[in-house]
C-alpha positions in Angstrom: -31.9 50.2 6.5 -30.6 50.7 2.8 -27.3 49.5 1.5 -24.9 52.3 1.9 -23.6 51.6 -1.6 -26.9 52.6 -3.0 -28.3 54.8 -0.6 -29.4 58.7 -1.8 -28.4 61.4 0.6 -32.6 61.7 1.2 -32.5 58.3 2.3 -29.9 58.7 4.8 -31.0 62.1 5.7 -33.7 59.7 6.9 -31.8 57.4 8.0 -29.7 59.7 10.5 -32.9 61.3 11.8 -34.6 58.3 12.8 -31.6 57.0 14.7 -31.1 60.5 16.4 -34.7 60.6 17.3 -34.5 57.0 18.6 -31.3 57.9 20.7 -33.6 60.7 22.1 -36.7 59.3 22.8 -34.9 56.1 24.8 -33.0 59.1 27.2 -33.6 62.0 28.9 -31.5 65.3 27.9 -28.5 64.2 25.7 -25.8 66.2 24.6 -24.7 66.2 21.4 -21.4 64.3 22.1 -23.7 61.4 23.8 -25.7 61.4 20.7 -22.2 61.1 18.9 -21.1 58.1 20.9 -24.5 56.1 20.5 -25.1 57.0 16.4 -21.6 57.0 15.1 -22.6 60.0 13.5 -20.2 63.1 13.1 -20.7 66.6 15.1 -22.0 67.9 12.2 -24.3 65.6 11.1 -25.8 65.2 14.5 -26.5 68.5 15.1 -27.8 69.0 11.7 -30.1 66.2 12.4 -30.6 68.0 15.5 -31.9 71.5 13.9 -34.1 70.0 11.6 -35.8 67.3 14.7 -36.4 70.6 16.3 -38.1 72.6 13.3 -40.6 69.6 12.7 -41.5 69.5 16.2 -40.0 66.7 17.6 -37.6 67.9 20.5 -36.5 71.1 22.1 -33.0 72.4 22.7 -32.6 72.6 26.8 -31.0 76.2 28.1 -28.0 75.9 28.3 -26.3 75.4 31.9 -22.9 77.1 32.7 -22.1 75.6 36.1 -22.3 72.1 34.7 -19.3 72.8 32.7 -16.0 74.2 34.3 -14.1 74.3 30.8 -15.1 75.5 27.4 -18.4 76.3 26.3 -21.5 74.9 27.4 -22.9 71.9 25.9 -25.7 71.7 23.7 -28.5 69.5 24.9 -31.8 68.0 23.3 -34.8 66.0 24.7 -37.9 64.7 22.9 -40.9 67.0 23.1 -43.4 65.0 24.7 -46.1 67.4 24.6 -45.4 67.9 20.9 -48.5 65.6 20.2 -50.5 63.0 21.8 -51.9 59.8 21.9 -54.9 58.0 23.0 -55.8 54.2 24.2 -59.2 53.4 23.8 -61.1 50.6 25.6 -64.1 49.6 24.6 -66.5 47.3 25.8 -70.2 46.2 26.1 -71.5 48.3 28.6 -68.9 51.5 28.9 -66.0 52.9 26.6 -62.4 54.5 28.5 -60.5 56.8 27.0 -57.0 57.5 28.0 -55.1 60.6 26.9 -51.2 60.4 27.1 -48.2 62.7 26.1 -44.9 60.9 23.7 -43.3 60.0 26.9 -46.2 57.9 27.7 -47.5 59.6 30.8 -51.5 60.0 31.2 -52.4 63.0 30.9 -56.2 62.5 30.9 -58.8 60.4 31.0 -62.5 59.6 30.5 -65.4 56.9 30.6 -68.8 56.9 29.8 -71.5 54.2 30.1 -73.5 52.9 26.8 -77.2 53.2 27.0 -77.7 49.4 26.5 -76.0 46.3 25.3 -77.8 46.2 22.0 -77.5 49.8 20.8 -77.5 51.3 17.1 -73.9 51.4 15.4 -74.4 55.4 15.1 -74.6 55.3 19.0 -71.7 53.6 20.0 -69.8 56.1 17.6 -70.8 58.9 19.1 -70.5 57.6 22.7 -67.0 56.9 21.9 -66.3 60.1 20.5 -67.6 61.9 22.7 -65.5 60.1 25.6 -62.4 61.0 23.6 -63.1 64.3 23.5 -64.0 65.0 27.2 -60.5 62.9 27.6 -58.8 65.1 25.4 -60.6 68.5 27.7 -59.7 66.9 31.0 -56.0 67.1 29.4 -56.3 70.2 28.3 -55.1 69.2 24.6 -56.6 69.8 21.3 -57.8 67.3 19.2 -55.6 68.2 16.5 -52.6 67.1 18.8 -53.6 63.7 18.5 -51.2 61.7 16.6 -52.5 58.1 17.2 -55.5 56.0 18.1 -55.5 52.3 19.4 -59.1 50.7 19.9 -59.4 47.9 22.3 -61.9 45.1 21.6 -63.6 42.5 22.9 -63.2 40.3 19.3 -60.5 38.7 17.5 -58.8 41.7 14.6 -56.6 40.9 12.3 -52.9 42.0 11.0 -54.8 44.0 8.9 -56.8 46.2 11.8 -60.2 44.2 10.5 -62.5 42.3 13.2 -63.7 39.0 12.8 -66.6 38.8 13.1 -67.9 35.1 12.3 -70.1 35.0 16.4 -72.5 37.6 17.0 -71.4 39.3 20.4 -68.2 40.1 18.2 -70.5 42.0 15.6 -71.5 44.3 18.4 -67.9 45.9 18.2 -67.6 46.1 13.5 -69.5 49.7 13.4 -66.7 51.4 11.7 -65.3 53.0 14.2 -61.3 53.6 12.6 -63.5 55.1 9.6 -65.8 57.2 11.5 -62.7 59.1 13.7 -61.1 59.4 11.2 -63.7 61.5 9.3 -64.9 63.1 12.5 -61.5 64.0 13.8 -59.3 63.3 11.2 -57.2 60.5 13.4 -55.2 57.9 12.5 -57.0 54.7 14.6 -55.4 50.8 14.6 -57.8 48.7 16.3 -56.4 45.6 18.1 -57.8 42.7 20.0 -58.7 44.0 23.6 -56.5 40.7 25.4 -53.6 41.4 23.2 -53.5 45.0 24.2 -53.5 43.7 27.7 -49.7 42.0 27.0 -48.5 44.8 25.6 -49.7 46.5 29.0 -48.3 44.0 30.9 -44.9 43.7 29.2 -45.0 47.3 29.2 -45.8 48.6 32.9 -47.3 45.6 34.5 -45.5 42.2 36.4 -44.3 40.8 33.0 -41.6 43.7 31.8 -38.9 42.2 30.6 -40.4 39.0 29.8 -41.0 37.8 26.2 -42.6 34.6 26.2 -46.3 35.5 28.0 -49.9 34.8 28.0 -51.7 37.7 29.4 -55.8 36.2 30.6 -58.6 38.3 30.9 -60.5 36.5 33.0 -63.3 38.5 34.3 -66.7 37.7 32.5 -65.1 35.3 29.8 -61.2 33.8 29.5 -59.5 35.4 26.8 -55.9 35.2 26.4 -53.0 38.0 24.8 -50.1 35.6 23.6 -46.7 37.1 23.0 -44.0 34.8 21.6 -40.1 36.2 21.8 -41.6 39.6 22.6 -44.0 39.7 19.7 -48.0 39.4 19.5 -49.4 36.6 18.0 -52.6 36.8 15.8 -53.2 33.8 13.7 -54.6 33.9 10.1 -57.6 35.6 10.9 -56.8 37.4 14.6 -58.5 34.5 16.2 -54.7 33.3 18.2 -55.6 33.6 21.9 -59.6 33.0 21.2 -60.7 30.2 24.2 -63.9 28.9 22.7 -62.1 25.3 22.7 -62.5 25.3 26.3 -65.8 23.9 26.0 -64.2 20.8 25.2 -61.6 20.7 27.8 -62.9 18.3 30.2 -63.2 19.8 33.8 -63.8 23.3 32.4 -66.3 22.8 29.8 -67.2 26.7 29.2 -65.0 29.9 28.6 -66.8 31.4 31.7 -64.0 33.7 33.5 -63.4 33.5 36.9 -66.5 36.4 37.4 -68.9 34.6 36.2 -68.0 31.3 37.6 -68.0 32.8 41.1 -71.0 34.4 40.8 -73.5 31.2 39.0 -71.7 28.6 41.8 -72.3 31.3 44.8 -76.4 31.2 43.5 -76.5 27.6 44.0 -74.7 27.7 46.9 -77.7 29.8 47.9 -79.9 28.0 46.3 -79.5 25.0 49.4 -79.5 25.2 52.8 -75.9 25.9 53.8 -75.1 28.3 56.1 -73.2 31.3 54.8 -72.4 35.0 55.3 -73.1 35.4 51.4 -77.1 35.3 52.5 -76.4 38.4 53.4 -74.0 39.4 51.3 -75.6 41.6 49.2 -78.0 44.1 49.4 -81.9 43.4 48.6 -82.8 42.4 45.0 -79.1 41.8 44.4 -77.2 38.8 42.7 -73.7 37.8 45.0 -70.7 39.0 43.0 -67.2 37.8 42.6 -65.8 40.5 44.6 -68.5 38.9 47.2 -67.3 35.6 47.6 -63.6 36.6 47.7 -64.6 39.1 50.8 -66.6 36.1 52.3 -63.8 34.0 52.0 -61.4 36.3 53.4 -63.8 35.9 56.6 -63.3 32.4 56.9 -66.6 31.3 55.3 -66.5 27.7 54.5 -68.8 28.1 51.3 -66.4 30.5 50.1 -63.8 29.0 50.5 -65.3 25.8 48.8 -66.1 28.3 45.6 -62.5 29.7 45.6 -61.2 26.1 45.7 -62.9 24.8 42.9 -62.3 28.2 41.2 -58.6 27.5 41.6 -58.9 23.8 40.3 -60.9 26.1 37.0 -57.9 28.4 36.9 -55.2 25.2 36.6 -56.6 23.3 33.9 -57.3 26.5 31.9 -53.9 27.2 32.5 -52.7 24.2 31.7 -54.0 24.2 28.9 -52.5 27.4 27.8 -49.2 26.1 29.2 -48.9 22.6 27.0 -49.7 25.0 23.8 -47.7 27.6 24.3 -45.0 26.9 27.0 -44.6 30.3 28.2 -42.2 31.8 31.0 -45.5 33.7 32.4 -49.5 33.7 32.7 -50.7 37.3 33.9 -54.1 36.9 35.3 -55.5 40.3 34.7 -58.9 42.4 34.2 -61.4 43.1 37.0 -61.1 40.3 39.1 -56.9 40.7 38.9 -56.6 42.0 42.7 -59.3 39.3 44.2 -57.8 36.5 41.7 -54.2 36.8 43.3 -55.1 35.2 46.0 -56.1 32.2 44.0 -52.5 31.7 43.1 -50.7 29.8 45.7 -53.5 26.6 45.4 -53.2 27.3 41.1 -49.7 26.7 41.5 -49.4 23.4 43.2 -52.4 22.5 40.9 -51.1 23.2 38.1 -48.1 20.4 38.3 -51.3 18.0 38.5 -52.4 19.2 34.7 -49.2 20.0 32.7 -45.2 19.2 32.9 -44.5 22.8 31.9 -46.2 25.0 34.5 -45.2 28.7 34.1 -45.3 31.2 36.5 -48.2 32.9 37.3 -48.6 36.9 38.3 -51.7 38.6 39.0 -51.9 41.8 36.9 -51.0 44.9 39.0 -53.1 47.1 36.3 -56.7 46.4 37.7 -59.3 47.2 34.6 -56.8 49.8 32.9 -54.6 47.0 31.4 -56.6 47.0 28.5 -56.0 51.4 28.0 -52.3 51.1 29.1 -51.5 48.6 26.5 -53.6 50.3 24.0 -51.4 53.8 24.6 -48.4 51.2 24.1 -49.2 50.5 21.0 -50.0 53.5 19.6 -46.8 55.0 21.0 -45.7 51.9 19.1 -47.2 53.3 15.7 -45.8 57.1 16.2 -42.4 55.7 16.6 -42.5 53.8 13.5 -44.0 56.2 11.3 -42.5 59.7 13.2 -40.8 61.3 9.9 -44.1 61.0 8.2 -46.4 62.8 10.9 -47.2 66.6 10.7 -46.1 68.3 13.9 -46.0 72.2 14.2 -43.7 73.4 12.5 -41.4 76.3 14.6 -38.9 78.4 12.5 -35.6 78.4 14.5 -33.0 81.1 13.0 -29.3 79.6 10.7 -27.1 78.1 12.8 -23.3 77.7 12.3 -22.9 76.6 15.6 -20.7 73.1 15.6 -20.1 72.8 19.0 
């Protein structure tokens, strides 16, 4: 905020409007005397602030209600526009890309996913995959492109501050195909790319089992670990985006790989197979077919004793990665989230009373409530996050709204 001393009456102009559209977006309908009381700013001010909120596009002026008052004149009252413009959260991945369409209040109001043809596909396709997602999104919400106010990209790779991937190992090169450029000439949005495990905190934190909390690690732990870190409620991203990145857990001694919890129950449930032991996971799977996680947690649900044995040992996994994340970062919470979030929570209870074997510091631990959307709902978080900051400089439709004297 500028020094009062030195501020022009532009700045404050600005000033006043983003502190009335903040008071508005964080409520439901206000009336002008509860914008009063949470600004400081006068009756005239505010609803001048008001008026001119409403002829960019940013809120609407409720009818007003006579029963509600039993003296005077009715009250004026404002809320934010939500449908005003949109946002979407993109997540994408090696093998599909979701699109998820939501209104300024943060509510879905569409969404969309499409498979790629192949893991190693041309940059041009992936583009137009993606695009095309976004658009049948933006259809199934029955918005037009135009409305679209803010893009945030989810990826598998480490980005920078700066919205630029790293891309120093090759499966992270699949993801630098110049996607914020190509939107942005296709469609004419404004697109952030961010780290697919931190938009997975801000998800959590957001909507998920870790509001309210500001010292988390979020793990994705489905195919590969990869951790979101959020440090007094803001995201970490090292020098180069590469904060959260597991690749030391090859030298972690009991863990050895970065091999999620997926992964890990699928290769130990083939050489359980691989012997003579008898199990329900012969069967398991139809013809032709490799066991899956979701498999082995079923099995074990059953009482299988070779399931069981896997989700032990995928526990013991779980603690020392934990651990590991726990003596670095001391954090109140670990989120285990992604795919395997719902089958993983049962993992939990034996984690826990591992974990004290590991580390002095053991955090609690959650299993996400999100399933595979954490990635979309954090990345609609933070580009809600980007329209808030930068809401006097968007272009909204404009609507011409007649002189008013009215002080009320």
């Amino acid at each position: 905020m500028p020094d009062i001393a030195t501020a022009t009456p532009q700045m404050m102009r600005r000033v006043n409007a983003a502190t009335v559209l903040g008071a508005i977006r964080s409520s439901n309908a206000v009336t002008v005397s509860e914008l009063m009381d949470v600004t400081g700013l006068t009756r005239a001010t505010t609803i001048s602030v008001c008026e001119d909120l409403m002829a960019r596009g940013w809120i609407r002026e409720l009818e007003k209600d006579s029963d509600t008052y039993q003296k005077g004149r009715p009250a004026r009252r404002f809320e934010l526009d939500e449908s005003a413009g949109c946002v979407l959260g993109i997540d994408v991945g090696v093998l599909k890309t979701t699109v998820v369409v939501a209104d300024l209040r943060g509510r879905t109001v569409g969404r969309a996913s499409e498979p790629f043809r192949g893991r190693e596909i041309e940059a041009e396709e992936r583009i137009r995959v993606i695009s095309e997602t976004a658009l049948l999104a933006l259809d199934a919400a029955g918005v037009a492109p135009d409305k679209v106010l803010a893009v945030t990209v989810g990826l598998a790779a480490p980005v920078g501050r700066d919205g630029n991937i790293l891309v120093s190992q090759p499966f992270w090169s699949l993801f630098d195909v110049g996607l914020k450029k190509a939107l942005h000439d296709l469609h004419g949005w404004a697109v952030v790319l961010e780290n697919d495990a931190n938009l997975a905190a801000l998800g959590e934190r957001w909507r998920g089992s870790a509001v309210g909390v500001d010292d988390l690690v979020v793990l994705l732990s489905g195919e590969r670990f990869g951790s979101g870190v959020m440090e007094s409620g803001r995201l970490l991203h090292g020098a180069a985006g590469g904060a959260g990145e597991m690749a030391y857990l090859d030298m972690v001694e009991g863990v050895g790989s970065p091999d999620g919890l997926a992964a890990l129950a699928r290769l130990w449930a083939a050489e359980a197979l691989a012997g003579t032991s008898k199990t329900t996971l012969r069967t398991a799977a139809a013809p032709g077919h490799e066991v899956t996680a979701e498999h082995v947690f079923a099995a074990a649900a059953q009482g299988d004793k070779v399931a069981l044995g896997i989700l032990d040992r995928l526990s013991d996994r779980l603690a020392r990665v934990v651990s590991t994340v726990a003596i670095l970062l001391n954090p109140e919470l670990v989120v285990i989230g992604g795919a395997v979030a719902d089958s993983a929570s049962t993992l939990l209870e034996t984690t826990a009373r591992k974990l004290a074997n590991y580390t002095a510091t053991p955090p609690r631990l959650a299993a996400s409530p999100l399933g595979d959307a954490i990635v979309g709902i954090g990345a609609v978080r933070h580009a809600l996050d980007h329209v808030e900051k930068n809401s006097l400089d968007l272009e909204l439709r404009r609507v011409q709204l007649p002189a008013s004297k009215d002080t009320r």
